[in-house]
C-alpha positions in Angstrom: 92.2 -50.8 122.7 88.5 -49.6 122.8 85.2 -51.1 121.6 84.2 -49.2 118.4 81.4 -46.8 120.3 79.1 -47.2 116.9 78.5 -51.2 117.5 78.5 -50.9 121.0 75.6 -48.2 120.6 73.9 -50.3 118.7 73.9 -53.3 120.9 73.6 -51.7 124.4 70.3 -49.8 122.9 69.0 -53.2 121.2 69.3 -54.8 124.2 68.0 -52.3 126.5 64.9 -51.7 124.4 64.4 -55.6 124.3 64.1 -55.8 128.6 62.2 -52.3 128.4 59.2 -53.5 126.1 59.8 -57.0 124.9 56.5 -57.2 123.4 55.9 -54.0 122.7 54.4 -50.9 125.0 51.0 -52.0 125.9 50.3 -49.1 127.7 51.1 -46.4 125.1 49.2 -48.6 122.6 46.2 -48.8 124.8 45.6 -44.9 124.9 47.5 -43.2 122.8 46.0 -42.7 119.7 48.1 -43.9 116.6 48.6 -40.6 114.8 49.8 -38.5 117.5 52.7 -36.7 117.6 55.0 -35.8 120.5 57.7 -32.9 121.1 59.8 -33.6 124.4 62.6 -31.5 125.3 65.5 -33.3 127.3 65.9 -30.8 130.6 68.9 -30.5 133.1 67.5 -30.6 136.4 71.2 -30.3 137.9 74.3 -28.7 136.7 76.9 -31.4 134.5 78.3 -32.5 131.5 76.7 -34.4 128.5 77.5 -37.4 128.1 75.6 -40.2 125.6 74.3 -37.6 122.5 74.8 -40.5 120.0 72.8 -43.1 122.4 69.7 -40.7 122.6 69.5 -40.8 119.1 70.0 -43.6 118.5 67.8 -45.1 121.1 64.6 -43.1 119.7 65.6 -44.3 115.8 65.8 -47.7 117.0 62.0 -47.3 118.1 61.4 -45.5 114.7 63.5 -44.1 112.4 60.2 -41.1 112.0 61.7 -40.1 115.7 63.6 -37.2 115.3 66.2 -35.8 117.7 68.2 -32.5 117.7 71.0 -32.5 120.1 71.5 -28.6 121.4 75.2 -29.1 122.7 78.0 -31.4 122.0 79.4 -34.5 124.4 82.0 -33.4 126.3 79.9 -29.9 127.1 79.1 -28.0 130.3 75.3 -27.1 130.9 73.4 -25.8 133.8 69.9 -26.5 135.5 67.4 -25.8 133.5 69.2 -25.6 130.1 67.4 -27.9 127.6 69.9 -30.0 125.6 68.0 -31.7 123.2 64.1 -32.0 121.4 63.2 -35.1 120.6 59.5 -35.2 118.1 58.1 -37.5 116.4 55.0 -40.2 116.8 54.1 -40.4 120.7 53.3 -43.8 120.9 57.5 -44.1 119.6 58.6 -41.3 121.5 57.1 -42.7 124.8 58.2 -46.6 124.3 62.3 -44.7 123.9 61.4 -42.5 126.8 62.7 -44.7 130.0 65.6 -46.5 128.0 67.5 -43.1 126.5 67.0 -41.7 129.9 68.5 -44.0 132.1 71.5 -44.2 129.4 72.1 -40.4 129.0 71.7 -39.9 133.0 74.9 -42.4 133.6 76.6 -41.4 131.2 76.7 -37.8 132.0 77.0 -38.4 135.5 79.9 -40.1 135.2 81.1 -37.6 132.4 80.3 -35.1 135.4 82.1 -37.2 138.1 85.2 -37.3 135.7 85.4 -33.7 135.2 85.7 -33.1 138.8 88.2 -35.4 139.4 90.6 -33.6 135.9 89.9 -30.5 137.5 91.0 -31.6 141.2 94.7 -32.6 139.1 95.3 -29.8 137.4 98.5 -28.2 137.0 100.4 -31.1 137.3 101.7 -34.0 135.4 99.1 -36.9 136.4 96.3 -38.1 134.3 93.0 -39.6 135.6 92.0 -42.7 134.1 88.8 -45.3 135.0 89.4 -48.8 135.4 87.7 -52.4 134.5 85.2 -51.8 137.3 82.4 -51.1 134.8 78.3 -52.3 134.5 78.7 -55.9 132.7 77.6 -55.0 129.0 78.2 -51.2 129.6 81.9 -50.9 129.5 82.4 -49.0 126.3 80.2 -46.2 126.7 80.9 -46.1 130.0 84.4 -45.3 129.0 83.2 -42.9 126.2 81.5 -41.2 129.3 84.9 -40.8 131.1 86.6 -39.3 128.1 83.7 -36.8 127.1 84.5 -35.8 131.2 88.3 -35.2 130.7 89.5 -38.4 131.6 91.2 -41.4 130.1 90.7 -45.0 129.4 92.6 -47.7 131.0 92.8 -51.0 129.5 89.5 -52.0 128.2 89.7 -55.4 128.8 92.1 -59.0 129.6 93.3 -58.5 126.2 94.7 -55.4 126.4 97.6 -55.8 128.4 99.8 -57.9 130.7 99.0 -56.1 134.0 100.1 -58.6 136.7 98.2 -58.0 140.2 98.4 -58.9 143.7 96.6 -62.3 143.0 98.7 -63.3 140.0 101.6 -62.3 142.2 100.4 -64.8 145.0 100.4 -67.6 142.6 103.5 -67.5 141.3 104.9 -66.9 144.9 103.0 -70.5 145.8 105.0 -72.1 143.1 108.3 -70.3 144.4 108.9 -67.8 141.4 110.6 -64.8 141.9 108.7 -61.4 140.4 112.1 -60.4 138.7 112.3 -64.0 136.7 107.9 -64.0 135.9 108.2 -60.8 134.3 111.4 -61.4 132.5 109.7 -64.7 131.3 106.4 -62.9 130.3 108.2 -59.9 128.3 109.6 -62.7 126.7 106.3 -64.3 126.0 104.6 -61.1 124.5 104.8 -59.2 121.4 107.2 -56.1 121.3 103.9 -53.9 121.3 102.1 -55.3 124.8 102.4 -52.6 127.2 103.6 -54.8 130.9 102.3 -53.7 134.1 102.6 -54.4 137.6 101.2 -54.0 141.0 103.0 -54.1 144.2 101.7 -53.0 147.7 105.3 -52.2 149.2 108.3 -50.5 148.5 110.6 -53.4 148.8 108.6 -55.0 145.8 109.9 -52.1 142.9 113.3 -53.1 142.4 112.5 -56.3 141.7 109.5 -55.3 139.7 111.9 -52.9 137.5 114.7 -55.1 137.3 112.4 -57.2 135.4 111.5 -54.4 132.8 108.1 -53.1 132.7 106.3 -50.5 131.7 104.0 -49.3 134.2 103.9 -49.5 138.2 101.4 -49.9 139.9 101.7 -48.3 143.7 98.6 -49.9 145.4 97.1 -48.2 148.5 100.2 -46.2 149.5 100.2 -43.5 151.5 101.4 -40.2 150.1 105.3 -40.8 151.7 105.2 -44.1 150.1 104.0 -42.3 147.0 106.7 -39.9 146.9 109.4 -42.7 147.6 108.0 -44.8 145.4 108.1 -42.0 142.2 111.8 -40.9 143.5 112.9 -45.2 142.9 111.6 -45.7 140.0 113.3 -42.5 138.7 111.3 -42.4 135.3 112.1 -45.9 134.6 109.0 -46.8 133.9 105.2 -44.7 134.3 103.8 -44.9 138.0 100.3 -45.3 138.5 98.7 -44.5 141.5 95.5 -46.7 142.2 93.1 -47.4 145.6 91.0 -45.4 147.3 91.1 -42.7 145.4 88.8 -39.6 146.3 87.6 -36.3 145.0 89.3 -35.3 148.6 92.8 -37.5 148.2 93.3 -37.1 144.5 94.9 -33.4 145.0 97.3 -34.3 146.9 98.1 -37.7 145.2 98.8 -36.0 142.1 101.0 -33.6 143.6 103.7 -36.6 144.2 104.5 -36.8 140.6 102.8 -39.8 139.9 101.9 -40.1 135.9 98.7 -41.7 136.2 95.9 -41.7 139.1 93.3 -45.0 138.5 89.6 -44.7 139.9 87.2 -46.9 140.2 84.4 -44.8 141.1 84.2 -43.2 138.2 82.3 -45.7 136.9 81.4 -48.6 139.7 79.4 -46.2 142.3 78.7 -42.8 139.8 75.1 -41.4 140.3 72.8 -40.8 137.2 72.5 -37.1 136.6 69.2 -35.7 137.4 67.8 -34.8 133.4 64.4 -34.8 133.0 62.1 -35.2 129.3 58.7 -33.9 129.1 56.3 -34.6 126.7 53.7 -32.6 125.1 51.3 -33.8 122.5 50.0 -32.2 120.0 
């Protein structure tokens, strides 16, 4: 399950504009006279992929709804340096307080749209899908996400309420009170609805029998090398989907894939992504 991206929008920009210029933008309204109007064009200083075409819109509406912005290319898009994708016009003094805060929103979310795209093109050809994780900015998670899907990728769980997906530290609990893996996810299947997709981690081979004997619907190979990957797909034996997750690089992710693994998770597609170069440029007139 996903945040709607229309309410998240709404509240990420609210918010953002809030910290930007709480009391409004003294310095806009110190020189820049009240009539004027502004054209800036939104300018790739880098090659990527757009991410965040509904957030710079609605970032300069927000400001005022006399801002108008035409968007040259779609999310999910390729561009190059120096292609303008968008024109945003409209009073300066508006134009100018939106400037910083649609910026810094499009920039993440087309770098990590970027980021994402290279890591679905470093898979191709077979089976395994990239997907990002809960390792997202506090408040951001939902375009965040968006971003990863406008690059190619796919969305984990969005939050604790998603899913049972039982990890090395829920694992060390029960293990403190003495309860077998098999028996705690026989009793949590039993606990949940029919629907709730189950998931484990383990960090060893020895832990998937046990893990499948309980019934689940994903594993989770943590940190395995790419034998333990391969031995690990061969056991479960399409009894369940394997997910590969830890440490994963633009360098590793090849090769992961290549062990028939159905899903690759990676965190730095959204908890270390840089902010796309984009410049906007104002002109008055």
């Amino acid at each position: 399950m996903s945040e709607p991206i229309e309410p998240a929008i709404e509240r990420v920009v609210r918010a953002a504009l809030d910290e930007d210029a709480p009391w409004g933008d003294v310095t806009s309204e110190a020189f820049i006279p009240a009539d004027a109007v502004a054209t800036a064009e939104l300018t790739a200083r880098e090659p990527g992929v757009l991410s965040g075409a509904a957030i710079l819109t609605a970032t300069f509406t927000a400001v005022d709804p006399a801002v108008g912005v035409d968007v040259r290319i779609a999310d999910g898009d390729a561009f190059s340096r120096g292609d303008v994708l968008a024109i945003v016009t409209g009073p300066a003094r508006a134009v100018l307080r939106g400037e910083r805060v649609a910026l810094n929103l499009v920039q993440r979310m087309s770098g990590i749209a970027t980021l994402t795209s290279r890591y679905v093109a470093a898979v191709a050809g077979t089976r395994a899908r990239v997907v990002d994780t809960r390792k997202t900015t506090p408040g951001l998670r939902a375009i965040e996400r968006a971003a990863v899907r406008h690059g190619g990728g796919h969305n984990h769980r969005f939050s604790l309420s998603d899913a049972v997906m039982a990890k090395d530290n829920h694992l060390a609990v029960l293990a403190e009170r003495g309860i077998g893996i098999t028996e705690a996810i026989r009793a949590a299947r039993a606990r949940i609805g029919h629907t709730t997709h189950l998931e484990v981690e383990v960090d060893r081979i020895d832990q998937i029998d046990p893990v499948l004997a309980g019934g689940v619907d994903t594993i989770m190979l943590d940190n395995f090398d790419l034998d333990a990957l391969r031995e690990g797909v061969r056991l479960v034996a399409g009894r369940a989907l394997v997910e590969a997750s830890g440490g994963v690089t633009l360098d590793t992710i090849g090769a992961i894939a290549r062990t028939g693994v159905d899903v690759i998770s990676v965190g730095a597609l959204t908890h270390s992504v840089r902010s796309l170069d984009l410049g906007l440029d104002i002109r008055l007139s």
